[in-house]
BATOR-179721 format. One line per 3 residues: their letters; for each residue x, y, z of C-alpha. Coordinates in Angstrom, 3 decimals, decimal comma. Example, Ala and Ser with C-alpha at 12.3 -4.5 7.8 and 13.67 -1.06 7.14 Angstrom:
2
as) 12,300 -4,500 7,800 ~ 13,670 -1,060 7,140
! end
This chain:
454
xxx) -17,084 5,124 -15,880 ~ -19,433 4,545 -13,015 ~ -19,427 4,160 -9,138
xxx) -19,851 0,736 -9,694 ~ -16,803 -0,182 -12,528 ~ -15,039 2,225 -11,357
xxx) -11,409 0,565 -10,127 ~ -10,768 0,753 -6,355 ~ -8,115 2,249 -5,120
xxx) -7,036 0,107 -1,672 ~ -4,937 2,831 0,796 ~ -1,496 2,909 1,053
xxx) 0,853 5,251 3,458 ~ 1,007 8,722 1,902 ~ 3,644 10,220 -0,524
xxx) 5,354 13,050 0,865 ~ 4,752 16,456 -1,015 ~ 8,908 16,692 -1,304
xxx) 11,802 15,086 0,059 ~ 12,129 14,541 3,797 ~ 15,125 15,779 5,956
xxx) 17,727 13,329 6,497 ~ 16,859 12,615 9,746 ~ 13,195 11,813 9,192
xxx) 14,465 9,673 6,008 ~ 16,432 7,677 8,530 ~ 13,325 7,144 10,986
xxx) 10,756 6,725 8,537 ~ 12,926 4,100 6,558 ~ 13,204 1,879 9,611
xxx) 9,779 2,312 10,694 ~ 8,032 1,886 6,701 ~ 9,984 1,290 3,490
xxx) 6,611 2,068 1,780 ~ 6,400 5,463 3,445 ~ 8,964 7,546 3,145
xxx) 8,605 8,649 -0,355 ~ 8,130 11,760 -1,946 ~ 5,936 12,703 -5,058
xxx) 8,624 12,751 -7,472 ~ 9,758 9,556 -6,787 ~ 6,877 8,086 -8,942
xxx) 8,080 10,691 -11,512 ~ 11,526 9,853 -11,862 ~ 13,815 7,392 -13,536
xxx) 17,399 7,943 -11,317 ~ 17,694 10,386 -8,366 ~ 20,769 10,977 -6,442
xxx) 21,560 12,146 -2,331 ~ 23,953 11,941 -0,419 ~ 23,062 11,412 3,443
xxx) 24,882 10,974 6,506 ~ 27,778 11,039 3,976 ~ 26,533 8,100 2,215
xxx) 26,332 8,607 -1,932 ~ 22,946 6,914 -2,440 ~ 20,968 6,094 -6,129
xxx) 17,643 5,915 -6,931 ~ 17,298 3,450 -9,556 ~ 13,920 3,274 -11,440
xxx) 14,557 2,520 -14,606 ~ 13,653 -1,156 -15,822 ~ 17,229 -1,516 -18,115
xxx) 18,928 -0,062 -15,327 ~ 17,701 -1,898 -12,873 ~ 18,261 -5,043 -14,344
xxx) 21,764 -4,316 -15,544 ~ 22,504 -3,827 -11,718 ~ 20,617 -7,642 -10,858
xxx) 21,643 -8,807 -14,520 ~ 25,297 -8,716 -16,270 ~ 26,642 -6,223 -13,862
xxx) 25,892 -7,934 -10,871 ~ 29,529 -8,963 -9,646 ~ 30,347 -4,823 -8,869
xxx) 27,830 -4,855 -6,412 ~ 27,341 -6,408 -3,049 ~ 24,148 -7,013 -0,779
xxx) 25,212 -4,213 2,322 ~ 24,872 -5,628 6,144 ~ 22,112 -3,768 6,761
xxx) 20,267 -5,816 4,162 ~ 21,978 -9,226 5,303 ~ 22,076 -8,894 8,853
xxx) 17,833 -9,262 9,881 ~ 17,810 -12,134 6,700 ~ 20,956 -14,354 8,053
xxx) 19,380 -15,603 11,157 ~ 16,414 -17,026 9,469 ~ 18,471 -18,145 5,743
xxx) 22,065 -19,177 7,340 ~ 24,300 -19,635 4,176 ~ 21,159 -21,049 2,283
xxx) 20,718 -20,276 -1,684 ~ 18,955 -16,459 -0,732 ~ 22,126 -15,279 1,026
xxx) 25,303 -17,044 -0,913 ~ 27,392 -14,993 -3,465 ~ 29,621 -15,793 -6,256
xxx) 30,922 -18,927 -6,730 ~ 28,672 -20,338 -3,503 ~ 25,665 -19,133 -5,126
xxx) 26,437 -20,741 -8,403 ~ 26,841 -24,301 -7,257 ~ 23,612 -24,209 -5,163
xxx) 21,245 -22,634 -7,281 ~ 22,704 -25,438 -9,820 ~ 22,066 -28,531 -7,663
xxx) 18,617 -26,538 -6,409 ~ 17,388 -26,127 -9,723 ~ 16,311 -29,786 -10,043
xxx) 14,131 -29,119 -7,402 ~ 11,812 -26,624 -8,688 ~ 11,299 -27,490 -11,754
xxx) 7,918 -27,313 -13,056 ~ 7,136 -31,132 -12,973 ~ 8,496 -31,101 -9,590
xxx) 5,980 -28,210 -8,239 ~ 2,761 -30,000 -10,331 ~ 3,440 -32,687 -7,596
xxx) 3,332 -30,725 -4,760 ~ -0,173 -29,974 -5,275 ~ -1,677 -32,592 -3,549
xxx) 0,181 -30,792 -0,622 ~ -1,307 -27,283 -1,390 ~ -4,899 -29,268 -1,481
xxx) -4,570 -30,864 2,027 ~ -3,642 -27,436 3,499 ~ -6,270 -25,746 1,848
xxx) -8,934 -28,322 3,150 ~ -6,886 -28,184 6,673 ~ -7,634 -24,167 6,219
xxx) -11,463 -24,689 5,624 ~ -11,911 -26,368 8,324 ~ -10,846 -24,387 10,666
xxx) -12,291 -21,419 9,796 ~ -15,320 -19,516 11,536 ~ -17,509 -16,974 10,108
xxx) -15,962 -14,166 11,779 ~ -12,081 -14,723 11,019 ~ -8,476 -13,395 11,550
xxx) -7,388 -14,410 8,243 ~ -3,712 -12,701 8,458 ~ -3,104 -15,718 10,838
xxx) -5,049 -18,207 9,104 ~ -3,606 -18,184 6,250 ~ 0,104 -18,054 8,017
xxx) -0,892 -21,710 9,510 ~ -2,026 -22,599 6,201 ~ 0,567 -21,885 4,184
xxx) 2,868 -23,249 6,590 ~ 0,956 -26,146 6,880 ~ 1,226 -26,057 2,998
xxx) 5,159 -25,351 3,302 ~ 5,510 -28,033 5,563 ~ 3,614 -30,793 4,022
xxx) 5,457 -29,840 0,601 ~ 9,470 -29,940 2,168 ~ 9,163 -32,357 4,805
xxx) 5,369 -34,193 4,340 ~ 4,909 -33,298 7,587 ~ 1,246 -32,597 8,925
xxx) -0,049 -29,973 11,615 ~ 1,020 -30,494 15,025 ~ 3,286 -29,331 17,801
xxx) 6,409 -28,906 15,412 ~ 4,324 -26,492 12,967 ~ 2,970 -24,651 15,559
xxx) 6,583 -23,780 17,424 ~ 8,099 -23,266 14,177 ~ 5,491 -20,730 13,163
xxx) 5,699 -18,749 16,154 ~ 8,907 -18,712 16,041 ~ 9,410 -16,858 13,124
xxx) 6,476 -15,048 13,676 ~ 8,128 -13,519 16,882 ~ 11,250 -12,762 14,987
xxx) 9,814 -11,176 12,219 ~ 7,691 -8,634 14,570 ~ 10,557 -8,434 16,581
xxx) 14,138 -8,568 16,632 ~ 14,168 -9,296 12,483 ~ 12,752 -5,884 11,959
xxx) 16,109 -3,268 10,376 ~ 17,023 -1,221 13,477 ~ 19,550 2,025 13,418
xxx) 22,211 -0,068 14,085 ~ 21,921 -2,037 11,024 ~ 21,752 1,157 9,355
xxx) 25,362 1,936 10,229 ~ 26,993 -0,770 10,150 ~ 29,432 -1,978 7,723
xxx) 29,666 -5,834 8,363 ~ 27,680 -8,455 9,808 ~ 29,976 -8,667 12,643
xxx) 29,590 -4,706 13,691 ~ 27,687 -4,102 17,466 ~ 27,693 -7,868 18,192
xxx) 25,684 -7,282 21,603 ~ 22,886 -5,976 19,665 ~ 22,889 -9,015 17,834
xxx) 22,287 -11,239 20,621 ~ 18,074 -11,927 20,362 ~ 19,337 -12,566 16,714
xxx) 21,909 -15,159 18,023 ~ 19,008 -16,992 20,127 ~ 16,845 -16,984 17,590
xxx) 19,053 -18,696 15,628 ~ 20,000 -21,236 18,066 ~ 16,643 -22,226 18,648
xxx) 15,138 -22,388 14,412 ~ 18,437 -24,314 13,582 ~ 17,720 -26,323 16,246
xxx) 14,150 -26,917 15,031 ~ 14,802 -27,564 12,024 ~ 17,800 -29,817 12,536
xxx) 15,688 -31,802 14,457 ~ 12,928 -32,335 11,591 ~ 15,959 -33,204 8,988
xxx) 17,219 -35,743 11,742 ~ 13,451 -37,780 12,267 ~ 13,604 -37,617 8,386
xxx) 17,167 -39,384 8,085 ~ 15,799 -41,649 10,281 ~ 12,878 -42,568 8,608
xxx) 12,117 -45,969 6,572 ~ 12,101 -43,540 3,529 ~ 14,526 -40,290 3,875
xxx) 14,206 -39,473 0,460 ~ 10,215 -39,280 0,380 ~ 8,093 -37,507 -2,315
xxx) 8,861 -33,833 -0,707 ~ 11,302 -31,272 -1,185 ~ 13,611 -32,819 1,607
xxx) 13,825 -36,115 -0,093 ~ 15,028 -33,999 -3,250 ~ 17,517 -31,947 -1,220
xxx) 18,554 -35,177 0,604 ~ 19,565 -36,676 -3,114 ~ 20,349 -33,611 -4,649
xxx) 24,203 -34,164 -6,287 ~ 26,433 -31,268 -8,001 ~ 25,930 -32,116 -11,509
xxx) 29,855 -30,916 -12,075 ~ 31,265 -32,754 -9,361 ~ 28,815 -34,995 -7,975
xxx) 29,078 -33,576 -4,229 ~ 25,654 -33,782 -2,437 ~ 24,611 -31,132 -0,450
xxx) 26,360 -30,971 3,425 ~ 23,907 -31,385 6,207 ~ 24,180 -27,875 7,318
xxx) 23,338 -26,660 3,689 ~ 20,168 -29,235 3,860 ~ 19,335 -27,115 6,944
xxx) 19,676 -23,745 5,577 ~ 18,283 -24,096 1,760 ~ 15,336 -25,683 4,056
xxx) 14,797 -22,996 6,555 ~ 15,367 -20,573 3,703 ~ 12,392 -22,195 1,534
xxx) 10,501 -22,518 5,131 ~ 10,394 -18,869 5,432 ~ 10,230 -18,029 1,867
xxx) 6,974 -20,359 1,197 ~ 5,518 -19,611 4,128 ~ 6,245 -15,965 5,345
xxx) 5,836 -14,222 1,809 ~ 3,005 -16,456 0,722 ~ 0,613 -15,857 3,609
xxx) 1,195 -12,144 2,566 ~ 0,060 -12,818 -0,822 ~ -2,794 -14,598 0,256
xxx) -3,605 -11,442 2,897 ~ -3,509 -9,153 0,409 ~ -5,211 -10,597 -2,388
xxx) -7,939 -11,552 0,448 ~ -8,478 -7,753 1,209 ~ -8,643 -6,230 -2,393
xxx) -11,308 -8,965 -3,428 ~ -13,208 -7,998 0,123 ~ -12,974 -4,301 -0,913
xxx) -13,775 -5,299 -4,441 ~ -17,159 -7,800 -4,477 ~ -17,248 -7,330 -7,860
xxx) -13,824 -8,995 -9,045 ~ -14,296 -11,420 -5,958 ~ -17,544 -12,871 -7,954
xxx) -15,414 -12,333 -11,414 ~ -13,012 -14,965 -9,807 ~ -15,304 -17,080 -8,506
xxx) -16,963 -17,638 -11,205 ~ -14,160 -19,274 -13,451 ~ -13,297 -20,942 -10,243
xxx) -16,599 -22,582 -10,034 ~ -16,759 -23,554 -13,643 ~ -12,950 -25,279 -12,765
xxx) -13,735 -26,798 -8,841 ~ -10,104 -26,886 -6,766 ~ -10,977 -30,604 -6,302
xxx) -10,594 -31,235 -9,892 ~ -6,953 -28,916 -10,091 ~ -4,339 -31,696 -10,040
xxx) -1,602 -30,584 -12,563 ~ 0,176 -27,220 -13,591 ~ -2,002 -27,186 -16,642
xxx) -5,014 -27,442 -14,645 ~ -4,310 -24,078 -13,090 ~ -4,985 -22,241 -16,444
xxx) -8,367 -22,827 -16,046 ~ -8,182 -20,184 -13,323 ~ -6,322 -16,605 -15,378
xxx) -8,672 -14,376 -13,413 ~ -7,646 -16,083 -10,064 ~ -3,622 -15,621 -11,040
xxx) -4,251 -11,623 -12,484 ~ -5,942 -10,860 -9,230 ~ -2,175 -12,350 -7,672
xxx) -0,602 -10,557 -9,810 ~ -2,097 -7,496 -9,200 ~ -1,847 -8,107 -5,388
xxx) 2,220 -8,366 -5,867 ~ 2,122 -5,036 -7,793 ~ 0,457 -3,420 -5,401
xxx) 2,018 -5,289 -2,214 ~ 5,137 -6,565 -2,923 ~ 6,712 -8,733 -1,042
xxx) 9,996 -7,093 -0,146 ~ 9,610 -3,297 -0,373 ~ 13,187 -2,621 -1,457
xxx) 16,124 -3,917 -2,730 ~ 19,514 -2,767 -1,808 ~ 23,138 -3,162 -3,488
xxx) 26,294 -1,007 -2,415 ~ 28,892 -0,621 -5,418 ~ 32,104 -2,298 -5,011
xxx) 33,799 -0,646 -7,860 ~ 33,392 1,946 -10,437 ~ 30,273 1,893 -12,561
xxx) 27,855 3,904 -14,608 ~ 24,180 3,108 -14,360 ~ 21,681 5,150 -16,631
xxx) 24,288 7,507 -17,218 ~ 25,220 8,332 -13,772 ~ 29,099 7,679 -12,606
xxx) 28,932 5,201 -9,501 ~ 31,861 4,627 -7,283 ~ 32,829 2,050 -4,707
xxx) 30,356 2,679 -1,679 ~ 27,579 3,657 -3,311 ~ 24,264 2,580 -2,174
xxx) 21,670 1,622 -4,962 ~ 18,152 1,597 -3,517 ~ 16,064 -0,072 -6,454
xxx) 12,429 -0,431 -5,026 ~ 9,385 -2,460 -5,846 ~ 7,601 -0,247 -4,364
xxx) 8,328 2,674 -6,360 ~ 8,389 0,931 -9,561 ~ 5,174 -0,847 -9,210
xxx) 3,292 2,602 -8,941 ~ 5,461 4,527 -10,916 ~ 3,365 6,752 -13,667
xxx) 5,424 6,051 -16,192 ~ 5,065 2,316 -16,242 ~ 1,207 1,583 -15,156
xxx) -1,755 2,835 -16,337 ~ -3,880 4,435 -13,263 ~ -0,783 2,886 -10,867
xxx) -2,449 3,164 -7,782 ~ -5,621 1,111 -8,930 ~ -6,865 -2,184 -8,524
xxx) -6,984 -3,424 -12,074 ~ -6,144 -7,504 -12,348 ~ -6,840 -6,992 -16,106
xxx) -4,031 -5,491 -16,453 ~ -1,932 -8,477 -16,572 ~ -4,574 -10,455 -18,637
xxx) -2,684 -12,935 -21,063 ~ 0,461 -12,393 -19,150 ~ 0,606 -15,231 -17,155
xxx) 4,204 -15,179 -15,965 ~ 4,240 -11,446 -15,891 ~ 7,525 -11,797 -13,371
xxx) 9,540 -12,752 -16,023 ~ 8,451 -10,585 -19,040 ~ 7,229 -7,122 -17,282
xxx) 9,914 -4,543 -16,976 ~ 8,888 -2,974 -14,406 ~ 7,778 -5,584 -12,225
xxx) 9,827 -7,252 -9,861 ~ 7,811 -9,083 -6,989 ~ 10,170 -12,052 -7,156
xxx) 13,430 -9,743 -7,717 ~ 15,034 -9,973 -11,488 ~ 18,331 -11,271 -13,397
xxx) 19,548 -14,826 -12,666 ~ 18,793 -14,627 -8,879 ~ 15,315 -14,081 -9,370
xxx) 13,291 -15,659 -6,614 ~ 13,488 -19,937 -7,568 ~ 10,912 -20,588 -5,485
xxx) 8,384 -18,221 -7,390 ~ 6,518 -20,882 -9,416 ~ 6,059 -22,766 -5,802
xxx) 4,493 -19,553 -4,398 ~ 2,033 -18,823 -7,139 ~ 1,126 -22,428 -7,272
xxx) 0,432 -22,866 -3,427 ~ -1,555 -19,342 -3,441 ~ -3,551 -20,081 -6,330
xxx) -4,747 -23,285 -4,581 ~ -5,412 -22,374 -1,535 ~ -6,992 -19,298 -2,677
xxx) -9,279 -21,273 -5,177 ~ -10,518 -23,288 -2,294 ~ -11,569 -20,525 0,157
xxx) -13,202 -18,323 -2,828 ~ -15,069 -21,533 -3,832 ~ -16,245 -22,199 -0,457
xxx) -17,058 -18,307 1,249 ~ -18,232 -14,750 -0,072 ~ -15,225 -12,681 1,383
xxx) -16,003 -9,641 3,908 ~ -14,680 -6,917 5,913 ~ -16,273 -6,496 9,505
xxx) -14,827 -3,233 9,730 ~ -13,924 0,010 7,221 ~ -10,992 1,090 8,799
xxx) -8,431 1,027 6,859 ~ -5,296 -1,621 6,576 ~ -2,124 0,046 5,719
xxx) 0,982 -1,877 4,024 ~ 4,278 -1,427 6,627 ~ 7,182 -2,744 4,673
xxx) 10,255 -3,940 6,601 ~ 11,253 -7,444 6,428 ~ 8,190 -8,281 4,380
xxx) 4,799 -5,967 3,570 ~ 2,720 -6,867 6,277 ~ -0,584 -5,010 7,316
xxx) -0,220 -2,383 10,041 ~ -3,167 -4,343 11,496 ~ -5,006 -7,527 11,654
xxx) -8,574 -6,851 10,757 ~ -11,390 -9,488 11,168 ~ -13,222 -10,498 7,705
xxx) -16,358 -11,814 7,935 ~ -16,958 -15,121 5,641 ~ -20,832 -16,277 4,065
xxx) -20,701 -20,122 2,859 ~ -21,455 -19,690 -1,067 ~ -24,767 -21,327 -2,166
x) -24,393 -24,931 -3,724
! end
């Protein structure tokens, strides 16, 4: 193989040569959840510790894991550190309920995304893609483009609401909380219900106050409208009915399962969209791969699910991006009764870390792991649902609902900036993946964009 087919391999924080001390676990973990890992980790299957007299697990194996997401489920619980950063921004929305809750939402939500439901939300992926084009210069921060244009997209799709004021207080909004106070702190760390060190919690309170507030006040204009039930996601959640007992949803859970799929489409997408950006900028080759199917298929001409088949190249390269970047670095349960998992005993307490992350390099699943191969998903279109060892959108029955809505919105708006500009970095320096509330870069960079030749 050659320096030109040769696979790239994009950086990434480095793996530790063994295990850190406790206390630099601790630090590093709450700075990075991509950094903190040691060689063997990518070895591995289970690994046990016990720190700051916490029994912790290890889980990397696929069966495993998805006994603990799947059919085994109900013995363990999401632990406040997990829930505490997440609850300002989801309230009691579909991503946060448990048992019986969770149940009767994702029922009356699953109307909602179903795939004739997401084929007409393209329209609304197209208008924010054409809103993104314009807007763009040939030197540009595309880490914030693409968050106003899949916000844009986010917004047009639940509420049919354009860019203006609202969109731009709304996005900075939960841009400021993400870098901020909706990073994990120490104090998450220790505590053992959302309720623990309440003063700490108070820029979480605010925040609150103010993106309920927001988005109360969107739901409200809509209720108020000519047409509250419109062709968008609200009008769906604003006619949504329990199919067992024909409740419709209250107006605080229309508030929450919206801000939920606010942040969700917007927040994780934009990532995506980052991501797959940089690998095709650092790989020229793929990027004119892609662009070729996309020019045999022009976006303008993409105007059901179907369509998007046209494009496999285009979806392996997203694919590939969630492998290598996934969109929450880890995943953590705490047992609430006795267990065994891969042939370990667990007992009530113990924390399961089951991470992305580690899986999605891990030798024993992925060929070259740390490579930029799209291929390697070729004729697995929903690769989500039938790889093992890949979990970008989580696994079992609470695997991500919105996931179909994400690849659809990222494939479009994708398509249309590939179609329209050759994809460049201004600088080399590297862009490193930090993993806390989502994997965002540790830095914006600038990429430089050439109109493509009619």
């Amino acid at each position: 193989m050659d320096a030109l087919t040769r696979p790239i391999v994009p950086p990434a924080p480095p793996v530790h040569p063994g295990e850190l001390p406790t206390w630099r676990l601790v630090w590093e973990s709450l700075s990075n959840l991509a950094g903190f890992w040691a060689e063997d980790a990518f070895v591995y299957l289970v690994a046990r510790r016990k720190s700051l007299g916490v029994d912790s697990i290890v889980i990397n194996d696929p069966e495993a894991v998805r006994q603990v997401m799947g059919p085994k489920a109900g013995a363990y619980a999401r632990p406040a550190a997990f829930i505490r950063p997440i609850r300002p921004l989801g309230g009691e929305g579909v991503l946060l309920a448990e048992g019986t809750e969770w149940r009767r939402q994702r029922r009356m939500l699953a109307p909602v995304f179903t795939p004739a439901r997401m084929g007409g939300l393209i329209p609304h992926f197209t208008a924010a893609a054409q809103g993104l084009l314009a807007r763009l210069q040939p030197r540009a921060n595309l880490s914030v483009a693409f968050h106003e244009a899949a916000l844009d997209a986010v917004l047009r799709a639940l509420f049919s609401l354009p860019p203006g004021r609202v969109q731009a207080d709304l996005a900075k909004v939960v841009r400021d909380y993400i870098k901020g106070p909706g990073r994990p702190n120490l104090l998450d760390g220790l505590s053992r219900s959302e309720s623990d060190f309440p003063l700490a919690g108070w820029s979480r309170r605010r925040f609150a106050k103010r993106w309920h507030r927001l988005v109360d006040a969107v739901i409200a204009e809509r209720r108020a409208s000519a047409d509250p039930q419109g062709n968008d996601l609200l009008g769906l959640l604003l006619s949504a009915r329990d199919p067992e007992t024909g409740e419709p949803l209250s107006d605080v859970e229309i508030r929450d399962q919206s801000a939920t799929m606010l942040v969700a489409g917007f927040e994780t997408t934009s990532r995506l969209l980052f991501w797959s950006s940089y690998l095709l900028a650092l790989d020229p080759i793929e990027q004119e791969r892609v662009r070729a199917e996309i020019a045999a298929r022009p976006p303008e001409t993409v105007t059901t699910l179907e369509d998007l088949q046209a494009w496999p190249r285009l979806r392996q390269v997203l694919m590939e991006t969630l492998r290598l970047y996934p969109p929450v670095a880890v995943i953590l349960r705490q047992a609430t009764a006795d267990d065994e998992i891969a042939g370990e005993k667990i007992g009530p307490g113990c924390l399961v870390w089951i991470s992305p992350w580690v899986m999605h390099r891990h030798k024993a699943f992925w060929d070259n792991p740390t490579a930029f191969m799209p291929e390697r998903f070729a004729g697995k279109p929903n690769a989500f649902l039938t790889e093992p060892a890949f979990l970008p959108f989580g696994a079992g029955p609470r695997i991500c609902i919105g996931a179909s809505f994400a690849m659809t919105e990222a494939s479009i708006i994708l398509a249309n900036l590939l179609g329209r500009f050759h994809i460049g970095l201004e600088s080399e320096r590297a862009v490193l993946p930090v993993a806390t509330v989502t994997t965002a870069p540790d830095h914006e960079p600038w990429f430089t964009l050439e109109p493509v030749e009619a």
